[in-house]
C-alpha positions in Angstrom: 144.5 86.3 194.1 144.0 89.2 191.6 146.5 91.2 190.2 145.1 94.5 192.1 145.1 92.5 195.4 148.5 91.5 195.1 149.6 95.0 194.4 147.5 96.0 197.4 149.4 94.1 199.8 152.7 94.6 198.1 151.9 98.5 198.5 150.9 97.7 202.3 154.3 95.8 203.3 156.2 98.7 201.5 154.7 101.9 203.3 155.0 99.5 206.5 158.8 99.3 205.7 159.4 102.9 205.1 157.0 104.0 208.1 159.3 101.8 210.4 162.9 102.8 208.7 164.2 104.8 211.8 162.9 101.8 214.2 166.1 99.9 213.5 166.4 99.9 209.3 168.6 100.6 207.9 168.8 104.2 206.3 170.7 105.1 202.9 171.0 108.3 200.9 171.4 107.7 197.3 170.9 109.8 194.2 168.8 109.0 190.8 171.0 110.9 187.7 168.2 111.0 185.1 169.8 112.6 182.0 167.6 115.5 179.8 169.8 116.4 176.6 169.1 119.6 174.6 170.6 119.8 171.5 171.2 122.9 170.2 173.3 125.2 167.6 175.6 127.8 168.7 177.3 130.4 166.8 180.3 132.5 168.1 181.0 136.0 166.9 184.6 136.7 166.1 184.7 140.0 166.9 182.0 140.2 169.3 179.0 142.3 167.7 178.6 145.7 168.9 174.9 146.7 169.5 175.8 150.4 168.9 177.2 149.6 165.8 174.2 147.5 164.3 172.2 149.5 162.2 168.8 149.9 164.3 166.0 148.0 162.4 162.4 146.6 163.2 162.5 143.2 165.5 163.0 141.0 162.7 165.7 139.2 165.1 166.9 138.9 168.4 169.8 141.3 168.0 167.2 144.1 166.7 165.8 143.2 169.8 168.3 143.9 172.4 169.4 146.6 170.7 166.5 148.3 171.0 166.3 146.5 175.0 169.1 148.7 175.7 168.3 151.6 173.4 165.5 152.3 175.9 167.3 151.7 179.1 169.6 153.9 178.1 167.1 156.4 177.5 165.3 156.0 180.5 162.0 154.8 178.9 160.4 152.2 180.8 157.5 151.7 178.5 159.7 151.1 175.6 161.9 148.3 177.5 159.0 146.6 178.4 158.0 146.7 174.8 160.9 144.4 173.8 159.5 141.7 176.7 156.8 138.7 175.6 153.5 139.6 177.2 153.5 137.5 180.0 157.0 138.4 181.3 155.7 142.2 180.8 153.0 141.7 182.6 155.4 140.3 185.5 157.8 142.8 185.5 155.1 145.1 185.6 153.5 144.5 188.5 156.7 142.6 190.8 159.4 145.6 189.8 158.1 148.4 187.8 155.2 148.9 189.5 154.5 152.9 190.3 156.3 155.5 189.7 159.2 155.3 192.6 159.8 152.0 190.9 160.6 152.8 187.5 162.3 156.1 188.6 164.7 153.4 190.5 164.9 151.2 187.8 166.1 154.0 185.3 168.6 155.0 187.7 169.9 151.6 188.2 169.9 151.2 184.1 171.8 155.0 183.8 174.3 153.2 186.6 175.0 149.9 185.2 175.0 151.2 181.4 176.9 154.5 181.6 180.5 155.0 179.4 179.6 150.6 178.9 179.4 148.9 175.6 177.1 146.2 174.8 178.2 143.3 172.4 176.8 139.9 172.4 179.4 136.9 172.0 177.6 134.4 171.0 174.0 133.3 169.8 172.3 129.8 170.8 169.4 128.4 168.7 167.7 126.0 170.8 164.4 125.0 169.0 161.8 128.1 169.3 164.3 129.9 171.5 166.7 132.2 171.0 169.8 133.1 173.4 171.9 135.6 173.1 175.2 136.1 175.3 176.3 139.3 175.8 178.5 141.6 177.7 179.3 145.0 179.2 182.5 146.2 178.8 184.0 149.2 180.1 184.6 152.2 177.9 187.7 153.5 179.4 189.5 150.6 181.3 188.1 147.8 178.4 187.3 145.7 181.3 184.1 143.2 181.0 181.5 144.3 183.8 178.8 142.3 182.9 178.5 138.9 181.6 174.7 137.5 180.6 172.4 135.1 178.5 169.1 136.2 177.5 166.4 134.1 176.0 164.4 135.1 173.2 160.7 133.7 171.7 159.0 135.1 168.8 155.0 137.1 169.6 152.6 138.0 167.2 155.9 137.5 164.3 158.5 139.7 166.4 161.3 138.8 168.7 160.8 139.5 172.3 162.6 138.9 175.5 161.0 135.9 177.4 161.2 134.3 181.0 159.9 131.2 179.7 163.5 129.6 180.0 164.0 131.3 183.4 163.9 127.6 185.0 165.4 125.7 182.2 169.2 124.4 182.8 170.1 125.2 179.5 170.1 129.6 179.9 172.6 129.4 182.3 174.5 126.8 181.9 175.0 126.3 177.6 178.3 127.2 178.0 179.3 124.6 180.1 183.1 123.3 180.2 182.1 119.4 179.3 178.6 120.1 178.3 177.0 118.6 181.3 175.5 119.6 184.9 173.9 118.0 187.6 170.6 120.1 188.5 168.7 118.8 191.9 165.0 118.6 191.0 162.7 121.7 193.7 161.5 119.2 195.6 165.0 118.3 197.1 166.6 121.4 197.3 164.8 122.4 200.6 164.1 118.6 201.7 160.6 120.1 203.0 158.4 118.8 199.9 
């Protein structure tokens, strides 16, 4: 027989097998650890770098950036925040939360909320080939306490530094900092066993 017939019939007795599992099979759950690595280089700021003391500057890096990032929420100006955003992720935030003008009116007033009597310094920095992450934090002007702990990814557009969701799915924004450097992430299709 031919290769391809062989693999025919081999494919045949196999979906027969699974189609028939719960007909007195038997059934086993098991789990596949394939292992990504992604190497990068992290530096740690000792102090912490305090955006309102960096002297403000074009966006000739990822700290310019967020400075400005939070420059402009302080300020209320939506259009200016979403100039320190990649195109794409503008365009999203755009139209899915700053859409009309209730929307941005809430978003200011959430920004004025979360930012108000807070400093922002940044912790560490991650270089992860074109990206960029930054880990900062919000701490509290009169008690000192940290209200805010985040990681924001950066790319470079058109030669500037912009905030990007293009690592929004990647393991590696939230968890760089892990304890032993490794985590177990369950691939989509498994997560709500209806794909």
């Amino acid at each position: 027989m031919k290769t391809s017939t062989w693999m025919f019939l081999g494919c045949l007795a196999a979906c027969n097998l699974s189609a028939h599992a719960g007909e007195g099979g038997t059934e086993r759950f098991r789990t596949l650890t394939v292992e990504t690595v992604y190497p990068f280089k992290q530096t740690d700021f000792d102090p912490p770098l305090s955006l309102g003391a960096l002297k403000p500057s074009a966006d000739v890096d990822p700290l310019a950036t967020l400075q400005r990032h939070f420059a402009a929420m302080r300020s209320g100006d939506v259009d200016a925040f979403l100039s320190t955003w990649t195109a794409s992720a503008r365009h999203q935030l755009a139209a899915r939360q700053l859409a009309g003008d209730a929307a941005r009116a809430a978003a200011v007033e959430r920004w004025t909320k979360v930012l108000a009597g807070r400093e922002a310094v940044v912790e560490t920095r991650v270089d992860f080939g074109r990206y960029v992450l930054l880990a900062y934090r919000l701490r509290d002007g009169a008690s000192g306490q940290i209200v805010v702990k985040d990681t924001v990814a950066f790319e470079q557009e058109d030669g500037a530094w912009k905030l990007t969701q293009a690592l929004a799915r990647s393991p590696l924004l939230l968890n760089w900092n892990a304890p032993n450097g490794r985590v177990q992430v369950a691939p989509d299709a498994l997560v709500d066993g209806n794909r």
